[in-house]
C-alpha positions in Angstrom: 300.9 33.1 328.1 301.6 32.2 324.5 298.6 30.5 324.3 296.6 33.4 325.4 298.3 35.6 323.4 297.3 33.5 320.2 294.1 32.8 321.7 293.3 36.9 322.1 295.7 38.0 319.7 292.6 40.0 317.2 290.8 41.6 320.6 294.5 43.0 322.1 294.7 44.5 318.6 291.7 45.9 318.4 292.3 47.5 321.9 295.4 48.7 320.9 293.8 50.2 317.5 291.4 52.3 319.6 293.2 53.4 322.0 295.9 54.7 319.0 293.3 56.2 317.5 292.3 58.0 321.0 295.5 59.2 321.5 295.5 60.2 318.0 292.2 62.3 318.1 293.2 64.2 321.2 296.7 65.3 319.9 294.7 66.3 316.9 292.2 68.3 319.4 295.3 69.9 321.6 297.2 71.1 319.1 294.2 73.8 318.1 294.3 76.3 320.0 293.7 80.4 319.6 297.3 81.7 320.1 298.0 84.9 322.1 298.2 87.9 319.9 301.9 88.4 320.5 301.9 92.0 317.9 299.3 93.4 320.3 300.5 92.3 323.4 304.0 93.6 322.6 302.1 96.9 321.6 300.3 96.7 324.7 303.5 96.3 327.3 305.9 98.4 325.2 307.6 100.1 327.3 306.4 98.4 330.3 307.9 99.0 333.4 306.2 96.0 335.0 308.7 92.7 335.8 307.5 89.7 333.3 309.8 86.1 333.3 308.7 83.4 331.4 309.3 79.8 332.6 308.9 76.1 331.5 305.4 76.4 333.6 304.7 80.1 334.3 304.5 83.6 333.2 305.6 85.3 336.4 304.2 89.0 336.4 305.2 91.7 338.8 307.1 91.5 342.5 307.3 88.2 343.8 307.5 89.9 347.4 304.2 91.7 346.7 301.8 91.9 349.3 298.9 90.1 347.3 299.2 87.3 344.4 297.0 85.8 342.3 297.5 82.2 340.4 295.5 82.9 337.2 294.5 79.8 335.1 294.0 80.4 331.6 290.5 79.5 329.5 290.7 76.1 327.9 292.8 76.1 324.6 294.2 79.8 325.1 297.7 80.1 325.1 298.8 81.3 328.4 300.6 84.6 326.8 297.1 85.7 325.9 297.2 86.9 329.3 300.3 88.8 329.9 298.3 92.2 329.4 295.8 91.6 332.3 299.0 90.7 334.8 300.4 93.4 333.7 297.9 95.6 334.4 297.2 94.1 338.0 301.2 94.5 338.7 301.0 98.0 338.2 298.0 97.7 340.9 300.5 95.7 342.9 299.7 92.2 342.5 302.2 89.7 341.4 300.4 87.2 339.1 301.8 84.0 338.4 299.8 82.5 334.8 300.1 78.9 334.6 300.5 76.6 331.8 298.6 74.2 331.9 299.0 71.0 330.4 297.4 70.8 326.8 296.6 74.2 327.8 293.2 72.3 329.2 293.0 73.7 333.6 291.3 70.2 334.0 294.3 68.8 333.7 296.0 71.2 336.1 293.9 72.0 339.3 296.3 71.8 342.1 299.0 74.3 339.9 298.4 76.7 342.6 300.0 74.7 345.1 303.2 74.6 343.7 303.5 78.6 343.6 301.8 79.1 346.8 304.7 77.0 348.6 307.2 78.8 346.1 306.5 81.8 346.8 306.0 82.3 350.4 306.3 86.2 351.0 303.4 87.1 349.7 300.7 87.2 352.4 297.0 86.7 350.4 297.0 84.6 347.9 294.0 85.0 344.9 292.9 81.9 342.8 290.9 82.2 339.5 291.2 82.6 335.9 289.2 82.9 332.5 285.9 80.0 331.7 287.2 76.8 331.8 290.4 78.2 334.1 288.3 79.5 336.3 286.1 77.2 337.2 289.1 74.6 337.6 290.6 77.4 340.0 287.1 77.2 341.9 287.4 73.6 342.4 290.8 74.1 343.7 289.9 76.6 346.1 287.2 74.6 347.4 289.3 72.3 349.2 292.4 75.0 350.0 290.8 77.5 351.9 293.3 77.5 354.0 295.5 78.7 351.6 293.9 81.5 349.4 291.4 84.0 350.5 289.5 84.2 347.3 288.5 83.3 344.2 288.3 85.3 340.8 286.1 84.2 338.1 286.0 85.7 334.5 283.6 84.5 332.0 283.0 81.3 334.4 281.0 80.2 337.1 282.1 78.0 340.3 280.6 73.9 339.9 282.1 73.3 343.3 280.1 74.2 346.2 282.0 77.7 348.0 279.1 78.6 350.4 280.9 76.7 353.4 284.1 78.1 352.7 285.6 81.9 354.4 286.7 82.5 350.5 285.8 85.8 349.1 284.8 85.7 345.3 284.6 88.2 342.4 283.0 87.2 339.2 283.0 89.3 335.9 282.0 88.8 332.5 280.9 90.9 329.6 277.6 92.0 328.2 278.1 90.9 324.9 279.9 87.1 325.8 278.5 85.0 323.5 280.3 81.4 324.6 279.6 81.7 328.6 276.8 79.6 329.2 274.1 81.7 330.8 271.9 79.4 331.9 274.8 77.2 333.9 275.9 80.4 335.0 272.5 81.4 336.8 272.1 77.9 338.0 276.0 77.7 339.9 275.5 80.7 341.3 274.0 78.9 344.6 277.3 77.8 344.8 279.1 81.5 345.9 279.1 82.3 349.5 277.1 85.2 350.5 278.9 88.5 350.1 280.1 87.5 346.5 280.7 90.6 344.5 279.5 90.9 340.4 280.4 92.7 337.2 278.3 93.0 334.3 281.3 94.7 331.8 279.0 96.7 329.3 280.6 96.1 326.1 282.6 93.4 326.8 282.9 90.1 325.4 284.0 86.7 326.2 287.8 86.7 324.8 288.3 90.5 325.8 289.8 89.1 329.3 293.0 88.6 327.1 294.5 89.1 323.7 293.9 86.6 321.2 292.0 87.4 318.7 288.3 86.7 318.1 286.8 83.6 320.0 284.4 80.7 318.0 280.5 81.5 319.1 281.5 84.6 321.5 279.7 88.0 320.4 281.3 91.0 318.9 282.9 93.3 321.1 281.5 96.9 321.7 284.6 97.7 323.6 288.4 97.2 322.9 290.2 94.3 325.2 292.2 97.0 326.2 289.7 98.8 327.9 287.8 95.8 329.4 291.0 94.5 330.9 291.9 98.4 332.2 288.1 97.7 334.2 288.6 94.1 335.3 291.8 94.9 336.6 290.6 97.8 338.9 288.0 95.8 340.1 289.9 93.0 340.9 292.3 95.6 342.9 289.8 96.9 344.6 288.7 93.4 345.5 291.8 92.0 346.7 292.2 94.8 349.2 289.4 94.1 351.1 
């Protein structure tokens, strides 16, 4: 072993360099992030009568014995708080939403999270998957292979790469007219991928990071509407949605 050791001893450190240094680059690349807007989302749920906890691994948002749920995973490198204002307003429509954090706050990382708070939280009857871009393609992927366990999927500013059309899942998918960082083109091509029946909103004004409240988003378009109001007609829709 010794002998080896000598014998290797400049390869093992070079393996050991690179792999520092790819640790290194992707705590560099986690730790950027766009950070919820915490003035506007406090102005946003002032006086809220809506139910919000915050734990180690959730925002929970709304009554846990609701009828409906919905696991929402957040877009890749938005703080999970971003959110808060779009389960608040689907609470007061009466569906508890659970936000997950994900790890890194990258939904790759995280796409069976809906398992753990489908088992927790048993009472409520249909359970919802989705989330924002890169969350909700991840909650796509999930859904794919737990049928079984949610009814439908939600995407917002994303598109489905798994394969739903042999699935009973319901799906709604929304984005806004002026979302400058969804990928048009991929979106057109996945959209073989929803089952027939899918329903689709085209939010006129609306941009990419309007789904929640942090601030502007890198290469997304301006706004013609405020987040406020675009997450007032995503959450109707998604009520209306969830009922059927």
């Amino acid at each position: 072993m010794i002998n080896f050791l000598k014998k290797h001893s400049k390869k093992l450190v070079c393996v050991i360099l690179i792999i520092a240094a790819v640790f290194a680059a992707f705590a560099v690349y986690a730790s950027v992030y766009y950070r919820a807007d915490e003035e506007k989302i406090a102005e946003y749920s002032a006086g809220c009568e809506v139910k919000i906890r915050e734990t180690g691994k959730y925002f929970l948002v709304g009554d846990e014995n609701a009828k409906r749920g919905f696991v929402f995973y957040p877009g890749g490198k938005v703080d999970p708080q971003a959110y808060v204002p779009l389960a608040i307003a689907l609470a007061r429509e009466g569906i508890f939403t659970v936000i997950v954090k994900m790890p890194f706050n990258l939904a790759v990382l995280g796409v069976n999270s809906a398992n753990r708070v489908i088992r927790k939280y048993s009472s409520v009857e249909k359970w919802f998957v989705g989330g924002h871009s890169l969350g909700g393609s991840m909650a796509a992927s999930y859904a794919k292979g737990h049928d079984h366990k949610v009814a439908g999927v939600i995407l917002l500013g994303a598109y489905s790469t798994a394969n739903l059309t042999g699935t009973k899942l319901s799906v709604f998918t929304a984005y806004g007219s002026e979302d400058g960082v969804l990928n048009m083109k991929k979106y057109e091509k996945n959209i073989k991928n929803l089952p027939n029946g899918y329903s689709s909103l085209v939010i006129d004004g609306g941009n990419h990071a309007g789904f929640g409240m942090y601030g502007e988003q890198k290469g997304d378009g301006e706004a013609k509407i405020t987040a406020e109001a675009q997450i007032a007609i995503v959450a109707e829709m998604i009520d209306g949605f969830t009922r059927k």
